[in-house]
C-alpha positions in Angstrom: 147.2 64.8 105.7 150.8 66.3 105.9 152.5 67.0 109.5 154.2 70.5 110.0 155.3 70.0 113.1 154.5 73.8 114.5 152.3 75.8 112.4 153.2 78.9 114.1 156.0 79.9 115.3 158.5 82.9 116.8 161.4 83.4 114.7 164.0 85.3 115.9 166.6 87.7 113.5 170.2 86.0 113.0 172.7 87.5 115.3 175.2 88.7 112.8 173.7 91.5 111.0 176.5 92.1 109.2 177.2 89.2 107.3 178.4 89.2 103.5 175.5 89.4 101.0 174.1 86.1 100.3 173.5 84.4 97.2 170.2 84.6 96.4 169.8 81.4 94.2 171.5 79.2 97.2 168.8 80.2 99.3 166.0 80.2 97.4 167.2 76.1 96.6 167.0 76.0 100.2 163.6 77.4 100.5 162.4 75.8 97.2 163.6 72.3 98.6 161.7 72.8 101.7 158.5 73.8 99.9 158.3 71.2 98.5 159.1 68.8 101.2 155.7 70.4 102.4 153.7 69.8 99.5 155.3 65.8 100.1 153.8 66.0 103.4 157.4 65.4 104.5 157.0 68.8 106.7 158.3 67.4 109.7 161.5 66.7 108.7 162.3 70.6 108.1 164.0 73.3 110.4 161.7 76.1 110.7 164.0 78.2 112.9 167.1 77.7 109.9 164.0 78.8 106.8 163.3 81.0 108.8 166.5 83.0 108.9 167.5 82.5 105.2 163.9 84.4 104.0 164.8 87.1 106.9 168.4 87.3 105.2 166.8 87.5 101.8 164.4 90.2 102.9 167.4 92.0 104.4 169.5 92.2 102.1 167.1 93.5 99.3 166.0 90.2 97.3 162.5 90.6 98.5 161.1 91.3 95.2 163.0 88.2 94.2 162.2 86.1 96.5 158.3 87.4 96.2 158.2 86.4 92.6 160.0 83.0 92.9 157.5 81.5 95.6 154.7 82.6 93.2 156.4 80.9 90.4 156.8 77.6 92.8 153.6 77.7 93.6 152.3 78.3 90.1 154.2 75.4 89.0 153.6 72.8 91.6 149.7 73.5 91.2 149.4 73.5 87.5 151.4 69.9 87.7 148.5 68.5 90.3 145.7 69.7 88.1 147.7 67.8 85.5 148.3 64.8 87.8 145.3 64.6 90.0 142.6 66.0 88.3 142.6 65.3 85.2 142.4 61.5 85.2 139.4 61.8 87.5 138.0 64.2 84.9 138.4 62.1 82.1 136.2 59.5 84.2 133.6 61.6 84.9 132.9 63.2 82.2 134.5 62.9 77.8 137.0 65.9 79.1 138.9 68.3 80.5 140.4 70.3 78.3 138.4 72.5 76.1 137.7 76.3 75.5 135.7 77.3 78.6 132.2 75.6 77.6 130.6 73.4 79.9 129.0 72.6 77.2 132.2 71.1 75.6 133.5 69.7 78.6 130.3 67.0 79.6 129.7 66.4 75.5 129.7 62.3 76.4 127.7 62.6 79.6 127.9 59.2 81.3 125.0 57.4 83.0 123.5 58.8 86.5 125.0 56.4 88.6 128.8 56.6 87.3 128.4 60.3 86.6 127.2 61.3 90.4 129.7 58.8 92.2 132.6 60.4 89.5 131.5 63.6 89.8 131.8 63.2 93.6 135.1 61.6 93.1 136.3 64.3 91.9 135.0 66.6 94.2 136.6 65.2 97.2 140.3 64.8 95.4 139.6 68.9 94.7 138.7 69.2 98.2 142.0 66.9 99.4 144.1 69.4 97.4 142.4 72.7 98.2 143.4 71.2 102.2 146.8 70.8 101.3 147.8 74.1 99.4 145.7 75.8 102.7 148.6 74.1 105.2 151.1 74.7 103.4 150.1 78.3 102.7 150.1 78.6 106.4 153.6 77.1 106.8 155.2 78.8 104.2 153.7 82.6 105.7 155.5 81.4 108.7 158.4 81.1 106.9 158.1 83.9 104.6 156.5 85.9 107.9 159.4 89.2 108.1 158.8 89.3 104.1 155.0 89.9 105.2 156.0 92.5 107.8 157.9 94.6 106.1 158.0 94.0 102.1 154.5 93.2 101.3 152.8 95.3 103.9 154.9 98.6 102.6 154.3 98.3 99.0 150.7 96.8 99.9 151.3 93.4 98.1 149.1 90.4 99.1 150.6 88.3 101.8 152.0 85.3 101.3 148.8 83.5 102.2 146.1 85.5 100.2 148.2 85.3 97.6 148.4 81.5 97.9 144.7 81.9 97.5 145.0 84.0 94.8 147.0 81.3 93.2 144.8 78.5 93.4 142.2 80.4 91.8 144.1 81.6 88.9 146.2 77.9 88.5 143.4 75.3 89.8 140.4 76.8 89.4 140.9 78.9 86.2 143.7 77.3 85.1 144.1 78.5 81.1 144.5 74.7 80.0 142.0 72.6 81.8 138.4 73.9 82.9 138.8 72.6 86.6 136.4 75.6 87.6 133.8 75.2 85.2 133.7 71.3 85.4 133.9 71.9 89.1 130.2 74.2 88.2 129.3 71.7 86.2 129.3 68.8 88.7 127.8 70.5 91.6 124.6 71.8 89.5 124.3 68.2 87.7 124.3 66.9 91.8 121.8 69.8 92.8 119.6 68.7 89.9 119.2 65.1 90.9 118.6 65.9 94.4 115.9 68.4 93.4 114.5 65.2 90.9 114.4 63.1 94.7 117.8 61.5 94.6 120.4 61.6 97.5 123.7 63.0 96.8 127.1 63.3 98.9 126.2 67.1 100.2 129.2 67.1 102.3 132.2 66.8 99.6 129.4 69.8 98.3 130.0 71.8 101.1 133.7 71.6 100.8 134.2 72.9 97.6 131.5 76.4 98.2 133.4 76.6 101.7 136.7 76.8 98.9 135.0 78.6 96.2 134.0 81.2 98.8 137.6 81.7 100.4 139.2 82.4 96.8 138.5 86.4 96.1 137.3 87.3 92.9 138.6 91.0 93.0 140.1 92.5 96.7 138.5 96.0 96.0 134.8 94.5 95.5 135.6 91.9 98.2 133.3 89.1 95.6 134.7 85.7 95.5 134.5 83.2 93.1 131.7 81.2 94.6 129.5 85.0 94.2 131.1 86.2 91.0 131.4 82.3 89.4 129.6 79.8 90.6 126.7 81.5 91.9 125.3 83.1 88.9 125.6 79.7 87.1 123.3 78.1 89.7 120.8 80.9 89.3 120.6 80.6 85.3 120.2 76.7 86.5 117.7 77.1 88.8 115.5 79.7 86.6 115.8 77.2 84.2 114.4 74.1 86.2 111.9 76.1 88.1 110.2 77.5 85.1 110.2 74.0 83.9 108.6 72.9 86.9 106.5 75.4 86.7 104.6 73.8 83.5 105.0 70.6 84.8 102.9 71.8 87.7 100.1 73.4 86.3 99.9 70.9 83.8 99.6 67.7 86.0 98.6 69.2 89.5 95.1 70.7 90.7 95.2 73.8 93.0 96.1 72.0 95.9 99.0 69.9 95.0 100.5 73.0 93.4 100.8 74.7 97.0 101.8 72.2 98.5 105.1 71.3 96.0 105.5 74.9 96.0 106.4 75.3 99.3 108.0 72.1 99.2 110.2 73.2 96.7 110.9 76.9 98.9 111.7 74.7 101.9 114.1 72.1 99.5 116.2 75.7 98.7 116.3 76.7 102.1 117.2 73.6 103.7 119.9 73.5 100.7 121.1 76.5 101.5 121.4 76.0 104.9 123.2 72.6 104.7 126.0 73.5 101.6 125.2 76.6 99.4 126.1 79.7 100.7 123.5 81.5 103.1 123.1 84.8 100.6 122.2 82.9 97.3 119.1 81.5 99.1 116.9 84.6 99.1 118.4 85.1 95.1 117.0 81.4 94.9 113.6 81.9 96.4 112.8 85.2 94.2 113.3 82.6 91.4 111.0 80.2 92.7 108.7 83.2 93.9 108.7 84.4 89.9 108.1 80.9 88.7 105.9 79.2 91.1 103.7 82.1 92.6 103.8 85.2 90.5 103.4 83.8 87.0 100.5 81.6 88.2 98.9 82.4 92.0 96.1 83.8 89.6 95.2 80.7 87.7 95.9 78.6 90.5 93.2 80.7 92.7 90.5 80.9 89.8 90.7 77.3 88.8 87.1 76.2 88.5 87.9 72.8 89.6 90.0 73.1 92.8 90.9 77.0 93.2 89.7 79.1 95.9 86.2 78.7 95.4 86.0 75.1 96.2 88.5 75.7 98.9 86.8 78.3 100.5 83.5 75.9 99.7 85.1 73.1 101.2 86.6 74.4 104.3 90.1 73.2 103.3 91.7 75.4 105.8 95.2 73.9 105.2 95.3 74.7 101.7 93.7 78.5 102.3 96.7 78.8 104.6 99.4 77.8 101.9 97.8 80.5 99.2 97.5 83.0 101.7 101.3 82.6 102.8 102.6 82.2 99.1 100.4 85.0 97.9 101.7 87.3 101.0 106.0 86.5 99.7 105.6 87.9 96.2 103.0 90.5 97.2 102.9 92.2 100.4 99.6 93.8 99.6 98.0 90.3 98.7 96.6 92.1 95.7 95.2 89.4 93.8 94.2 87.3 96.7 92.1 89.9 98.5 90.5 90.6 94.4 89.5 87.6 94.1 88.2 87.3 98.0 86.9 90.5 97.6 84.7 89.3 94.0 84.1 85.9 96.0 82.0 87.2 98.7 79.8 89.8 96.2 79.0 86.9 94.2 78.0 84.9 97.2 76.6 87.6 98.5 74.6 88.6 95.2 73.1 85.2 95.5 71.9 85.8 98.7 70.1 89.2 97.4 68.3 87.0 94.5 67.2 84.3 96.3 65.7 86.8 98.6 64.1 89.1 96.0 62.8 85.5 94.2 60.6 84.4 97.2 59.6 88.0 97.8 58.4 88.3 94.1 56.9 85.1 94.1 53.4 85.2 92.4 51.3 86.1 95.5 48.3 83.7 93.6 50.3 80.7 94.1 52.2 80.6 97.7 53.3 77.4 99.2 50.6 75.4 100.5 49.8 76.5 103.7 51.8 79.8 103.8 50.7 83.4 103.1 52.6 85.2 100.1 53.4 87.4 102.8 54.7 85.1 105.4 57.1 84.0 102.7 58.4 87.0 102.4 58.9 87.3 105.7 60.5 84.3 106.2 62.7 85.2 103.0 63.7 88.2 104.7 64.8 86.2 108.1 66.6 83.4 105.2 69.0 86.7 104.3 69.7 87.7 107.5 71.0 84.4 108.9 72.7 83.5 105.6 74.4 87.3 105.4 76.1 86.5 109.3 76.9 82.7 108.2 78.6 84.3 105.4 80.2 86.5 107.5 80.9 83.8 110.0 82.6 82.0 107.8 84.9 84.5 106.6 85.7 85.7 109.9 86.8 82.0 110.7 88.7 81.9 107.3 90.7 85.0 108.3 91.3 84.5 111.8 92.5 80.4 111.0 94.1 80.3 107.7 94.9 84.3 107.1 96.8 85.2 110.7 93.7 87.8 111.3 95.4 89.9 108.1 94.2 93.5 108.6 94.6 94.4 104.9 92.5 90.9 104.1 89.8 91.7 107.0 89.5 95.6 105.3 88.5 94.0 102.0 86.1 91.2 103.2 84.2 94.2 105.0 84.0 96.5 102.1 83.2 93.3 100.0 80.7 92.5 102.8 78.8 96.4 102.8 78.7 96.0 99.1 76.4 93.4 98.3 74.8 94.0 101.4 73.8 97.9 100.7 73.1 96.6 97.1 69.7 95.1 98.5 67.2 97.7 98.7 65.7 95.7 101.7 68.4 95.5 104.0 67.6 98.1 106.5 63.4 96.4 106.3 65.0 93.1 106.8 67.9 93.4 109.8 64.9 95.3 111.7 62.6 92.5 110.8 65.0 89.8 112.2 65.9 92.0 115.3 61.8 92.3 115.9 61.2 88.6 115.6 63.5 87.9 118.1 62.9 90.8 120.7 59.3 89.3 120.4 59.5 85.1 120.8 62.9 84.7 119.1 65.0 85.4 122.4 62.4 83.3 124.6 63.8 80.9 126.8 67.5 82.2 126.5 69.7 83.3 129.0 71.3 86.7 129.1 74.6 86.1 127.5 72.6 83.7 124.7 70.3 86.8 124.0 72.8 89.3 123.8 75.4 87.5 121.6 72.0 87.7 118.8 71.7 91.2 119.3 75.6 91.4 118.8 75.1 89.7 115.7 72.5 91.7 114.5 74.8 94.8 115.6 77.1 93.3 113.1 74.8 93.3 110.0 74.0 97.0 111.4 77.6 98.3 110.5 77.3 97.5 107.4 74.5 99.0 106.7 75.4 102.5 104.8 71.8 103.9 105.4 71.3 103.7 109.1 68.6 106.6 108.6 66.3 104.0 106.6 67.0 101.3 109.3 66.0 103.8 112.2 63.2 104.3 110.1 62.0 100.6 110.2 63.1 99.8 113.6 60.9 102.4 115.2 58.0 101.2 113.6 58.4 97.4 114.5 60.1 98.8 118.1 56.4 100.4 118.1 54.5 97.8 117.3 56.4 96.0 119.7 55.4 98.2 122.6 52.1 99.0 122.3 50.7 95.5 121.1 53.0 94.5 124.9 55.1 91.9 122.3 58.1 92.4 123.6 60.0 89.6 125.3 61.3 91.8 128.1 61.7 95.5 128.5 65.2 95.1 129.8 66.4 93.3 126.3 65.0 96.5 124.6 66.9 98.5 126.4 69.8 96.5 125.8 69.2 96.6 122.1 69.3 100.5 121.9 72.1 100.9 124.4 74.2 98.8 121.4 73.1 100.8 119.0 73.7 104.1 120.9 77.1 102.7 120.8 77.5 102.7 117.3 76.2 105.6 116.3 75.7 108.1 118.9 72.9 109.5 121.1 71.2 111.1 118.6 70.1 108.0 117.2 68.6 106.7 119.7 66.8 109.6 121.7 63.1 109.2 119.9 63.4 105.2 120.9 64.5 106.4 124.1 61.6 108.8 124.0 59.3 106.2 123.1 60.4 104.1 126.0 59.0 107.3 128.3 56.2 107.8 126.9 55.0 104.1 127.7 56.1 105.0 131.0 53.8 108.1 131.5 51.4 106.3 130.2 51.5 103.6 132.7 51.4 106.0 135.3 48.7 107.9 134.0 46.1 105.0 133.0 46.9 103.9 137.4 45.3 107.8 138.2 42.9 108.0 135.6 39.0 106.6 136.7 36.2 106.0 134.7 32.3 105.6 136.0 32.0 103.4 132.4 31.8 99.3 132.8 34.1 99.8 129.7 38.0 99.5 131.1 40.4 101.8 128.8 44.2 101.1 128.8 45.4 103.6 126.2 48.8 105.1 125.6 49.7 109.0 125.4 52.4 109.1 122.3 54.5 112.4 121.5 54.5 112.8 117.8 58.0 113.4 117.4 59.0 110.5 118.9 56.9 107.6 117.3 56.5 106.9 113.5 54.9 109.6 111.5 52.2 106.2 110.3 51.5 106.1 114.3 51.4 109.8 115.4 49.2 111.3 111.5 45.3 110.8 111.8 45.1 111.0 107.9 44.6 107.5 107.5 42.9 106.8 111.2 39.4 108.5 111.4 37.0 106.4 113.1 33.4 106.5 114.5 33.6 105.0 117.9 30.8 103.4 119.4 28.4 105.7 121.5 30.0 103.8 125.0 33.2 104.0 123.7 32.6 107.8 122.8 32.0 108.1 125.8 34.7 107.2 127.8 37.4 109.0 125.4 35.7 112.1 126.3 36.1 111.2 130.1 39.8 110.7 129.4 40.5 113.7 127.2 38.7 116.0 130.5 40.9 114.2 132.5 44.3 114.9 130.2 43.9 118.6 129.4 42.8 119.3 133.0 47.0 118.5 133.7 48.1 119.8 130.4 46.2 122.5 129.4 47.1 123.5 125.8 47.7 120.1 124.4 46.3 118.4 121.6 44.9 115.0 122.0 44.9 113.2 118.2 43.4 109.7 118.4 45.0 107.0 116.8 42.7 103.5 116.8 45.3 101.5 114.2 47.7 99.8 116.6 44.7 99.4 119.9 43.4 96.2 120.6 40.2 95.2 122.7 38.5 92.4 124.5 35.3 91.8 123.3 32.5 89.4 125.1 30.5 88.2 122.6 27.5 85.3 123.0 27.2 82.5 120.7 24.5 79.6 120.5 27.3 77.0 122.6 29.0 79.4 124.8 30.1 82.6 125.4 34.2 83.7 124.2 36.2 86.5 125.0 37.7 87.6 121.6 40.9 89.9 121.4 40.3 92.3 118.0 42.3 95.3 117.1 40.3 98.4 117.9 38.7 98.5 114.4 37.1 95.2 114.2 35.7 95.7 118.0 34.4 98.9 116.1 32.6 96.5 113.3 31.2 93.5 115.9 29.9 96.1 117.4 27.5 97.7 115.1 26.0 93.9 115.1 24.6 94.6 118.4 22.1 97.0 116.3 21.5 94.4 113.7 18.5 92.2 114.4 18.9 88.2 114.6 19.7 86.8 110.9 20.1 90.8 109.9 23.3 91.7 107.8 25.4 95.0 107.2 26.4 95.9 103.3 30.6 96.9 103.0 29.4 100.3 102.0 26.8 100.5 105.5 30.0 99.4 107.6 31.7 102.6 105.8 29.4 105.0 106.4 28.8 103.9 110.0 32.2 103.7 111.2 34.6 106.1 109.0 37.1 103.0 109.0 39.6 103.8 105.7 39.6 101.9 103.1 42.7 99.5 103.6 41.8 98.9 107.3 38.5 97.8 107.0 39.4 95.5 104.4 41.8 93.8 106.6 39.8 93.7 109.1 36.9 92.2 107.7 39.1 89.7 106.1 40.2 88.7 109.4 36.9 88.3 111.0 34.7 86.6 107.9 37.1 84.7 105.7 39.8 83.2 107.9 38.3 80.2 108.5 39.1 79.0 112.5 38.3 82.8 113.3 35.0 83.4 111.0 32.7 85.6 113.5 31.2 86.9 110.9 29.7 85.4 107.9 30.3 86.6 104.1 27.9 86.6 101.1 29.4 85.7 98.4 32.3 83.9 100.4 35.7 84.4 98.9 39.2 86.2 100.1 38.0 89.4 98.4 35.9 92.5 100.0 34.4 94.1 97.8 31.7 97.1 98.1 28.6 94.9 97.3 29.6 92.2 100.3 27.5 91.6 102.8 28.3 90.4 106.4 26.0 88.5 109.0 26.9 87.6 112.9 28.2 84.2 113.1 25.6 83.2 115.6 26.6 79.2 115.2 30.0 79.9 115.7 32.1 77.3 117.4 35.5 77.4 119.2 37.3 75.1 122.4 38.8 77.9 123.5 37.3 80.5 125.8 39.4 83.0 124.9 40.4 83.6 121.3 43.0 86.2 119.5 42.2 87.3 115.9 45.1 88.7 114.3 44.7 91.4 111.4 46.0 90.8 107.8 48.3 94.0 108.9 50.4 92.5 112.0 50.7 88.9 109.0 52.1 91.2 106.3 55.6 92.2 107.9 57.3 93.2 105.0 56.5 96.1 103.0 54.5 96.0 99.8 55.8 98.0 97.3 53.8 100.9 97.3 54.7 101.1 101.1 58.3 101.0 100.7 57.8 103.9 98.0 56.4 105.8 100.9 58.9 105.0 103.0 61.8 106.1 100.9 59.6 109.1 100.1 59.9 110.0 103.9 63.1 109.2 104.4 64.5 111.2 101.3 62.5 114.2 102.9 63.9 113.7 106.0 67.4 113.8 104.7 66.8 116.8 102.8 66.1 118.6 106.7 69.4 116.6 108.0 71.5 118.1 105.1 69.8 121.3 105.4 70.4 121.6 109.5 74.2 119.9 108.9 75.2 123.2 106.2 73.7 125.8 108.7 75.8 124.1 111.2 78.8 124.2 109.6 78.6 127.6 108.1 77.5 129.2 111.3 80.6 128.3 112.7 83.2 128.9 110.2 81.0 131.9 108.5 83.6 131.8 105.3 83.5 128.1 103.6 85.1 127.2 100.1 82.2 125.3 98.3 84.3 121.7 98.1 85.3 122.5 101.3 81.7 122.8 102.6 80.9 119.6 100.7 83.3 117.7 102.4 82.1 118.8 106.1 78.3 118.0 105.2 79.3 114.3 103.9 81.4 113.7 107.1 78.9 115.0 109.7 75.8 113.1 108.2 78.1 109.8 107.4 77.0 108.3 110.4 73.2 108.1 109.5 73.6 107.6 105.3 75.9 108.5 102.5 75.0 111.4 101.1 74.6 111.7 97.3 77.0 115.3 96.2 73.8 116.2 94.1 71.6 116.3 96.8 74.2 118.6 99.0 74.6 120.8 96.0 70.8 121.1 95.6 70.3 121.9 99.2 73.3 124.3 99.2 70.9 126.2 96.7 68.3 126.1 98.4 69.9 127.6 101.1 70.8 130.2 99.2 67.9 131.0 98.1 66.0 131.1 101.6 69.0 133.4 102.3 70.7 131.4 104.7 73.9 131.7 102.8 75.3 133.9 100.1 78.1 133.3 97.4 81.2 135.6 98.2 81.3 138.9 95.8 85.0 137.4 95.4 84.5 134.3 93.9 81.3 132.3 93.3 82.3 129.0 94.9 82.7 130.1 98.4 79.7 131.1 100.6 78.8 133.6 103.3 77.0 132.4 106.5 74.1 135.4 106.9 73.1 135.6 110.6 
């Protein structure tokens, strides 16, 4: 490095201002001599002060312009003879030459081999870097020289000071010199380094550095404010970089499974940035990483997530967490609304999902002639309907886990595994049946044993199937008859739980949801309190519960289906109880409803006597046996006749008293599982059991789930029920707005009954008719598709 002995210094004006005019060519030898004493690195040698005064003299007396234009000359000169001196020797080694029309082509025709060309090539950089160094001090010492020129000559006709246009000379004599390609083989030589370091080699990144420090000091145009690095270099290393990256990009899907693809994907992102951070300039880096973002991620994120063998499926199916974090983050730079990923998520979880619904509808359907050995058709279904449940909140489980670990709890992500989730979910027709089948197994025995928090966290899981659930009218439907059966068969694991359960779905959905399971609650209650006042003079002891009909299942509180003959003793004490009743509520109605009642029986066998729990309709049949002589028997058709039991019910429960083997009380001729009206039924006099006590479930509390006629029904109530919902929601609305636009009105009906179903704008328009013809509502003489509220 040269010595300038002060780089900046104060120069003062000579002292005789009116000295004779100087001659311009002696000075500028003076000058010329010194400059070049500088470029020697012979700097120290020179007298500042005395430069000083001959450029201030020049300036003074007019040969400004002169002197302006000889320095550039210099300066021109001296750099074109190091490019010729310097450079182009190292060129020659490093690649067949320098001279040459502008082509880079042209210029690396003879490439040599890797080694020679990097350590030439790097060569060449550093003597490039030595003389950029040079011209840079002396610029500075020559502006100190040239410094009243600055002030007053170039600043007034708004010239380039004598240092920018130093730079300006380097560019246009070095770097774009019109003879040798010192620029472009400068390009050529840092992209041929950036290209075996991206291939794994290790290059000299500091001589690097250098030269895009120099390219980005030399402007490219002072109005833009671009410099050569930005306007030359750059867009050279882009065309590069496309280039290799879409090469890589091939290369990768060819030879790499889903995985490995991530993985040198955001290796490659974290190469570009650590490359820009160490010698490129910081702004190309985001230009660099749209070009990987193109190649890499946009062009194949889609084949790399539906690859059969290793895309998401098998990540998601092999909890590779690591690799579900990569996509996610790749997937999230090119598209902010992770389109594709939450698609394919999104088409993921319906197809799992739709599984789920099949394998359930399969063991439902099975053929009921040929259940598993030892299992009812009907208890697989059952358990097939507890299968789904768990399966739909592992599903969900895992998701949730998915999101939270690998997807930074993304709410765009979590908005389409939900919708995804309510799809195939409210695609099974038994969704509602089955979430309040689960929740009744486990108020019943399920939640035995657990403590508080353990109990509640499965009724906050079942809560979460529950919100997806679009229908909540059909679910209400099901839940108060297992909530029911729950209560008045005293199955219930703890009152306090139940309470529990309907608080969190008052929650959800609002009071109104919950005030006839509130209401059913209080009428157990009232019950209680009124069986403690109520005496009888009867041996016979009668626990019996008073139900509202609005509150409990129209199946509970409708005697179509539940006439029955009582017993002359059991006759007997209803009418005590229904004297005692409508003496406190005069007015009332008293409908009696024997399906869901149970009663202990004592009955006497040849070994021993047994007390025998029976629903009220088979304590209705044993009974008639007391009337039967020893060895005597009662035809289907007699029990009929004698006891008014329907059809269905007596079937069931003569099924469960004569064919289940371990609880055969009564005998059957011919024996087999059907009951037909020819049967005939005898007292089981020889019947043997170790226990004393003994519990004889019906067929009706085995089969849980719905057959398919009684699903029709149920859907038949439940469609009637909506049609009053719909009908009460459009008097609502029109009462209070009186005047209503017809897609207006639409709009308010669908929001109001949202919280209990989705209702179908068919069914609205059909009840807005109907409406109008009970005169409820009138179209407006106006225009036909707004409505009149009629008080």
């Amino acid at each position: 490095m040269m010595s300038s002995g002060k780089s900046r210094i104060k120069m003062r004006p000579p002292r005789n201002r009116d000295a004779v005019d100087v001659n311009f060519d002696d000075s500028w030898t003076v000058l010329a001599t010194a400059m070049q004493e500088m470029y020697r690195k012979n700097a120290s040698r020179l007298s500042y002060e005395e430069l000083y005064r001959t450029a201030y003299t020049l300036v003074l007396k007019k040969h400004a312009e002169r002197l302006y234009g000889a320095f550039k000359l210099f300066v021109a000169a001296h750099l074109r003879e190091m490019v010729l001196a310097d450079l182009v020797p190292l060129a020659s080694n490093t690649a067949n030459s320098l001279a040459g029309t502008g082509d880079i082509g042209s210029t690396l025709a003879v490439p040599l081999a890797a080694g020679d060309q990097r350590e030439g090539g790097i060569r060449f950089l550093k003597a490039v870097k030595s003389q950029w160094e040079d011209h840079c001090l002396c610029m500075r010492m020559i502006s100190d020289i040239l410094m009243y020129m600055d002030r007053v000559y170039c600043k007034e006709l708004q010239l380039p000071l004598i240092y920018d246009a130093g730079l300006a000379l380097f560019r246009d004599n070095v770097i774009r010199n019109p003879d040798f390609q010192v620029g472009e083989h400068i390009y050529a030589i840092i992209l041929d380094q950036i290209k075996l370091q991206r291939q794994g080699d290790i290059i000299d990144t500091s001589s690097i550095k250098a030269i895009v420090l120099m390219l980005e000091s030399l402007p490219e145009d002072k109005q833009d404010g671009e410099t050569v690095y930005s306007r030359s270099f750059e867009p050279k290393f882009l065309h590069s970089s496309n280039e290799f990256y879409q090469s890589e990009a091939e290369k990768l899907s060819r030879d790499c499974n889903s995985s490995q693809y991530l993985i040198e994907t955001e290796k490659r992102l974290q190469q570009e940035h650590d490359r820009a951070m160490s010698y490129l300039s910081l702004p190309t880096e985001p230009k660099v990483t749209k070009i990987i973002e193109e190649s890499l991620i946009t062009k194949n994120i889609v084949s790399v997530m539906k690859s059969e063998q290793s895309g998401l499926t098998v990540m998601i199916e092999n909890d590779r967490f690591d690799d579900l974090s990569r996509l996610y983050r790749l997937s999230k730079r090119v598209d902010p609304d992770k389109t594709e990923l939450r698609s394919e998520l999104n088409d993921l979880i319906i197809s799992q999902g739709s599984d789920l619904n099949r394998d359930a509808d399969q063991e439902i359907t099975k053929d009921p002639q040929h259940p598993k050995k030892g299992v009812s058709a009907q208890t697989a279904a059952t358990t097939a309907a507890f299968k789904w449940v768990e399966a739909v909140l592992s599903l969900k489980d895992k998701y949730d886990k998915i999101l939270n670990e690998t997807m930074e709890s993304d709410n765009q992500v979590q908005t389409s595994l939900t919708n995804a989730m309510s799809a195939f979910i409210n695609r099974m027709p038994r969704s509602s049946e089955f979430l309040s089948l689960f929740i009744d197994e486990n108020l019943k025995k399920g939640l035995k044993g657990k403590t508080e928090d353990e109990a509640e966290a499965v009724l906050d899981r079942a809560i979460t199937l529950f919100r997806y659930i679009a229908d909540k009218d059909v679910f209400e439907t099901y839940y108060k008859t297992h909530l029911a059966k729950r209560l008045l068969g005293g199955r219930s694991v703890s009152d306090d739980t139940e309470r529990l359960m309907i608080t969190k779905l008052k929650m959800e959905v609002g009071f109104s949801f919950t005030t006839k399971l509130e209401g059913m609650f209080k009428d157990m209650k009232l019950s209680s309190d009124m069986m403690q006042e109520f005496k009888s003079d009867s041996s016979i002891e009668l626990a019996l519960s008073v139900l509202t009909s609005t509150n409990w299942p129209v199946s509970l509180s409708s005697t179509e289906n539940s006439t029955c003959m009582y017993p002359a003793e059991i006759e007997q004490v209803k009418r005590s109880f229904e004297k005692f009743y409508m003496d406190r509520h005069s007015g009332r109605v008293l409908n009696w409803n024997p399906n869901m009642g149970t009663a202990d029986v004592r009955a006497t066998f040849k070994k021993r006597k047994h007390e025998i729990n029976v629903s009220t309709y088979a304590m209705v049949i044993l009974m008639l046996f007391n009337r039967v002589p020893d060895g005597g028997s009662l035809t289907y058709a007699e029990i009929k006749a004698a006891t008014s039991i329907p059809d269905m019910e007596l079937v069931r429960n003569l099924q469960s008293l004569a064919v289940v083997p371990k609880t055969r009380i009564l005998l059957k001729e011919p024996m087999s599982k059907e009951i037909n009206l020819t049967d005939r039924f005898f007292f089981n006099a020889g019947f043997e059991s170790q226990y004393i006590r003994i519990k004889i479930p019906t067929v009706a509390y085995i089969n849980k789930t719905e057959t398919d006629a009684e699903r029709k029904d149920t859907v038949d109530k439940v469609d009637a029920q909506r049609r009053y919902q719909t009908d009460a929601a459009i008097v609502r609305i029109m009462k209070a707005r009186k005047t209503l636009e017809h897609n207006i009105l639409v709009s308010e009906v669908t929001a109001q009954l949202a919280t209990r179903f989705k209702p179908d704008a068919v069914l609205i328009k059909k009840r807005i008719d109907a409406m109008l013809e009970r005169e409820y509502i009138e179209r407006s003489t106006d225009s036909r598709q707004v409505y009149n509220y009629l008080a």
